[in-house]
C-alpha positions in Angstrom: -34.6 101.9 -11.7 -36.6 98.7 -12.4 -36.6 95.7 -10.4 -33.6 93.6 -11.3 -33.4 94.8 -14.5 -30.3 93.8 -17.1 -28.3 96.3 -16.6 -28.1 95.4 -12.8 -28.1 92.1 -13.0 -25.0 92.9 -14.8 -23.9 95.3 -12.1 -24.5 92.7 -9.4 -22.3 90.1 -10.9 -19.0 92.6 -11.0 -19.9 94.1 -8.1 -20.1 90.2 -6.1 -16.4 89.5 -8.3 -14.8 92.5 -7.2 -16.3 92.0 -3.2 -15.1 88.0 -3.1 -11.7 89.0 -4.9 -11.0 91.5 -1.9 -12.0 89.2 0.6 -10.4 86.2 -0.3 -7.2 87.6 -2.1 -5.0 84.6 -2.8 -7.1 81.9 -1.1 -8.6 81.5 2.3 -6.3 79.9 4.2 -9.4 79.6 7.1 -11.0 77.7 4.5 -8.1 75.1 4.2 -8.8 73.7 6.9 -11.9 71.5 6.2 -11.4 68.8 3.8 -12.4 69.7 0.2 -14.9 66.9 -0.3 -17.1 67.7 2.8 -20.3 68.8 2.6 -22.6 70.9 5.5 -25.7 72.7 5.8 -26.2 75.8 7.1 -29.1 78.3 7.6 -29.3 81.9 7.7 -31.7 83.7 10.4 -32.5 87.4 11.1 -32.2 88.3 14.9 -34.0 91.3 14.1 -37.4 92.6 12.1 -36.2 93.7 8.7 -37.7 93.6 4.9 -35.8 90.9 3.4 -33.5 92.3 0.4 -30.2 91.4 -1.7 -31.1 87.5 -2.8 -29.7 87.9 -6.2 -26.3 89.7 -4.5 -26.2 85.9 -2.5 -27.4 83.8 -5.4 -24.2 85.4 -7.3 -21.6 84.9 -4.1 -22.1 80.7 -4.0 -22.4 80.7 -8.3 -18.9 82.6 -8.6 -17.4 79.8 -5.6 -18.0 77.1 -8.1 -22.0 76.7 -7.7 -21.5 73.9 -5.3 -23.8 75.1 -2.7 -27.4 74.6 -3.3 -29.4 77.5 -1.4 -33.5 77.8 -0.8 -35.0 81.0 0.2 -37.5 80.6 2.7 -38.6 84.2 1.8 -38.9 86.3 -1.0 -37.6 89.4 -1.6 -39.3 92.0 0.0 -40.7 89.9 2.8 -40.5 90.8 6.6 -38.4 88.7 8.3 -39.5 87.9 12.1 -36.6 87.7 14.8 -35.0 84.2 15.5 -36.6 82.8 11.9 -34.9 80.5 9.4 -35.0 82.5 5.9 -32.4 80.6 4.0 -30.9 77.0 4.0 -27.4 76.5 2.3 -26.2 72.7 1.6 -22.9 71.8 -0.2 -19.6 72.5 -0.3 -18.6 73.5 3.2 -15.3 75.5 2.2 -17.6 77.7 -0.8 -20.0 78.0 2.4 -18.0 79.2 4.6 -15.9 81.8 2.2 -18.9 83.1 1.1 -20.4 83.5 4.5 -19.5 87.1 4.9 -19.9 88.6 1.8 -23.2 87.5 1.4 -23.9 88.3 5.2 -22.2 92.0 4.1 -24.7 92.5 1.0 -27.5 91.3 3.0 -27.3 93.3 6.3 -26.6 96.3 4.5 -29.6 96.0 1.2 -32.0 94.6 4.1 -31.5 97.8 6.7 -32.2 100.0 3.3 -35.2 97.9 2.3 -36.5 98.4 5.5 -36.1 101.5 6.6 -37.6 102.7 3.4 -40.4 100.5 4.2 -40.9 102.4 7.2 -41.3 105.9 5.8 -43.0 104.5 2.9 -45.6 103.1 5.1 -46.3 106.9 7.0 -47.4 108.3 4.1 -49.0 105.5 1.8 -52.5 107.4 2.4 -51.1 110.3 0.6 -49.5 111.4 -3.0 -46.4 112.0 -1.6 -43.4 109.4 -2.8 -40.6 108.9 -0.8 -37.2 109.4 -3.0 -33.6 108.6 -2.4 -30.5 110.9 -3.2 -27.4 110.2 -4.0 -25.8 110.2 -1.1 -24.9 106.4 -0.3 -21.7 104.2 0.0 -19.1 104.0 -2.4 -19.7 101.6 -4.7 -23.0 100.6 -3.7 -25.3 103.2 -5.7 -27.0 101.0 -7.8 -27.3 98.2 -4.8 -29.2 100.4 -2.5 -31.0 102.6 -4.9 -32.6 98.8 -5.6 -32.8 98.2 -2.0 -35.4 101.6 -1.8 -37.4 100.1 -4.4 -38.4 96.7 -2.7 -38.9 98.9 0.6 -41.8 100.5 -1.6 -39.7 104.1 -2.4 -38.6 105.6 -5.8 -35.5 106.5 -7.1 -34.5 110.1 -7.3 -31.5 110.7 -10.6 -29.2 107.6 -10.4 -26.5 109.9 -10.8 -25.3 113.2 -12.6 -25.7 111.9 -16.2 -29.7 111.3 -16.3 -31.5 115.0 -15.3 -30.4 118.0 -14.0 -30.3 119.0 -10.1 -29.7 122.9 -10.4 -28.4 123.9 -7.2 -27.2 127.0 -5.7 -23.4 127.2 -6.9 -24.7 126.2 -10.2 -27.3 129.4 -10.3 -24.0 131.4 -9.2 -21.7 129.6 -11.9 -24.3 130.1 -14.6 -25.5 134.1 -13.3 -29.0 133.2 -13.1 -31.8 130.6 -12.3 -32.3 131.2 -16.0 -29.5 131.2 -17.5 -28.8 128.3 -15.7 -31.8 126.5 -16.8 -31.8 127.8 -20.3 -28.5 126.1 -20.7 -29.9 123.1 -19.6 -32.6 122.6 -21.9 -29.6 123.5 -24.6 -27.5 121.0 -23.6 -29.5 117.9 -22.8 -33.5 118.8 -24.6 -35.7 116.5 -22.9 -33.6 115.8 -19.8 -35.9 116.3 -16.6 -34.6 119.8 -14.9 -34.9 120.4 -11.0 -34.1 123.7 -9.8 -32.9 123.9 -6.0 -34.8 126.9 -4.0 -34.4 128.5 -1.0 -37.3 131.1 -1.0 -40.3 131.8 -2.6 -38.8 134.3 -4.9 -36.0 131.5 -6.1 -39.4 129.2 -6.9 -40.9 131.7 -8.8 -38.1 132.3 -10.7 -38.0 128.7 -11.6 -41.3 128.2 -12.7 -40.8 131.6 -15.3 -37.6 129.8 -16.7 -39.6 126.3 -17.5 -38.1 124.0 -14.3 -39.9 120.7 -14.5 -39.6 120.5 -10.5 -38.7 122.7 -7.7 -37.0 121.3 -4.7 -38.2 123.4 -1.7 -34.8 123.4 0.6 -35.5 123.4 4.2 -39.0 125.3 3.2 -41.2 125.8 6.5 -44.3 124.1 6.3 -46.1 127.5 5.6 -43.9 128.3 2.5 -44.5 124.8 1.0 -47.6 125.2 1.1 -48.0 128.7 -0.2 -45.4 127.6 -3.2 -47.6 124.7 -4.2 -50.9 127.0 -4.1 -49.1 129.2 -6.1 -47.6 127.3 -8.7 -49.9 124.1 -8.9 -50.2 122.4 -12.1 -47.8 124.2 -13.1 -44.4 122.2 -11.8 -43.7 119.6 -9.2 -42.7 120.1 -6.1 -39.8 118.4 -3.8 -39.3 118.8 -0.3 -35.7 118.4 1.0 -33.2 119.0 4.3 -33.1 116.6 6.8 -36.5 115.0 6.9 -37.7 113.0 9.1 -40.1 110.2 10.1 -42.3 113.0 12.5 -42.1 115.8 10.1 -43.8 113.1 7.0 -47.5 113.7 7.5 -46.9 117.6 7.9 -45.0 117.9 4.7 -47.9 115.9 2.8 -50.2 117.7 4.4 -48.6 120.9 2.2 -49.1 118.7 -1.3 -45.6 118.7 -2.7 -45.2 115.7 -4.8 -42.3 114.3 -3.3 -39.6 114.4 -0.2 -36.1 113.3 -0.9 -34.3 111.4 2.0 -30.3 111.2 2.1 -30.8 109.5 5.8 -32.3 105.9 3.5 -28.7 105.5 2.2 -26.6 107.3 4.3 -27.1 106.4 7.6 -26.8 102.6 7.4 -26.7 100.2 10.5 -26.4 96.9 9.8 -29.3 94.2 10.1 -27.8 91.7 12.9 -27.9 88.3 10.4 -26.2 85.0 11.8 -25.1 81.7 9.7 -25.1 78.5 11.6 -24.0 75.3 10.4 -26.0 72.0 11.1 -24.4 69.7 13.3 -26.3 67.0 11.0 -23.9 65.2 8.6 -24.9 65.5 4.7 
């Protein structure tokens, strides 16, 4: 996926809709309790290290209330944020301000812990060829948010979902009789489609690389078979290492010269970045 490009820009804005329609429902009656024609400021700051990530998500939350809030990033995207810093300043309309507080807060916390810990396994193995991909294990709803959120924290995006290559995996190969047949079919049905074969043995790769796979995902390989498979068959295919990776186990698996390792835990296993919004006690 491209930075920003139409297509999510696009997702963004139904995705912000559909998040302020659940939580404000039929109004915020919170909200109704400050008069309609005051005006506040407000900052956001990050009580923890993290690479900065979802502005256009908050951009889109204060344009959909009305676009009476103006807002200046102190940041840009993709920025580390230091604890206890100032990275955005809201001013406006305090009721917009304060019913947006949480969903932007929500986008944030969660695109920002992607962004970064990306950033961190990214960073390991930035003296090497191997690229850090995501899977397509993340939240509900949120595919196309987070697979964005890899890219600013310097990883690539693995298939965005079942519609744009083929991932072969085992009960395919048993649905299909053969690593073959399986990917003979592919190549029928989709020509030009990228097809990645799941293996669990160097026989399976083999088998893989006879019937044309463009890469081979090595499945909770051993260091020794990745590298034997890649020594084998380099040049030949690319090769992905897969199953519970993680940050210790980075420098071993390049070492083996597979091309890239796919990382569920990027999406999957999200804690939230502890953001706060204050409002100034200066009048506007």
């Amino acid at each position: 996926m491209t930075l920003m490009s139409a297509l999510l820009s696009e997702h963004i804005q139904s995705q912000v809709a559909f998040s302020l329609k659940e939580d404000i429902g039929s109004g915020d009656i919170t909200a109704q309790l400050i008069p309609d024609d005051q005006e506040i400021n407000a900052t956001i700051i990050s009580r923890e290290h993290t690479v900065l990530c979802g502005q256009a998500w908050v951009n889109e939350v204060f344009s959909q209330l009305g676009g009476k809030v103006s807002l200046e990033w102190k940041k840009n995207e993709g920025d580390l944020l230091e604890p206890n810093h100032v990275f955005l300043t809201l001013k406006g309309h305090a009721r917009s301000i304060l019913t947006g507080e949480r969903t932007a807060l929500n986008f944030l916390q969660t695109l920002s812990y992607t962004a970064n810990i990306t950033r961190q396994y990214s960073q390991i193995v930035e003296n090497t060829k191997l690229t850090i991909l995501d899977t397509r294990k993340t939240l509900p709803g949120m595919r196309q948010a987070q697979k964005y959120a890899v890219t600013v924290g310097g990883g690539k995006n693995h298939r965005m979902g079942l519609y744009d290559a083929f991932l072969i995996k085992e009960n395919h190969i048993m649905a299909a009789g053969s690593i073959a047949n399986a990917v003979s079919m592919a190549k029928a049905i989709a020509p030009g489609k990228t097809i990645e074969v799941e293996t669990e043995n160097l026989e399976e790769v083999a088998m893989a690389v006879d019937a044309g796979a463009d890469i081979i995902m090595l499945d909770n390989f051993s260091y020794e078979d990745m590298t034997t498979a890649v020594s084998r068959f380099q040049g030949q295919v690319k090769f992905e290492a897969s199953g519970n990776m993680t940050k210790e186990q980075l420098l071993k698996v390049a070492e083996t010269g597979v091309d890239f390792v796919s990382i569920g835990a990027l999406t999957k296993h999200v804690q939230a970045i502890d953001l706060s919004l204050r409002v100034s006690q200066e009048k506007v």
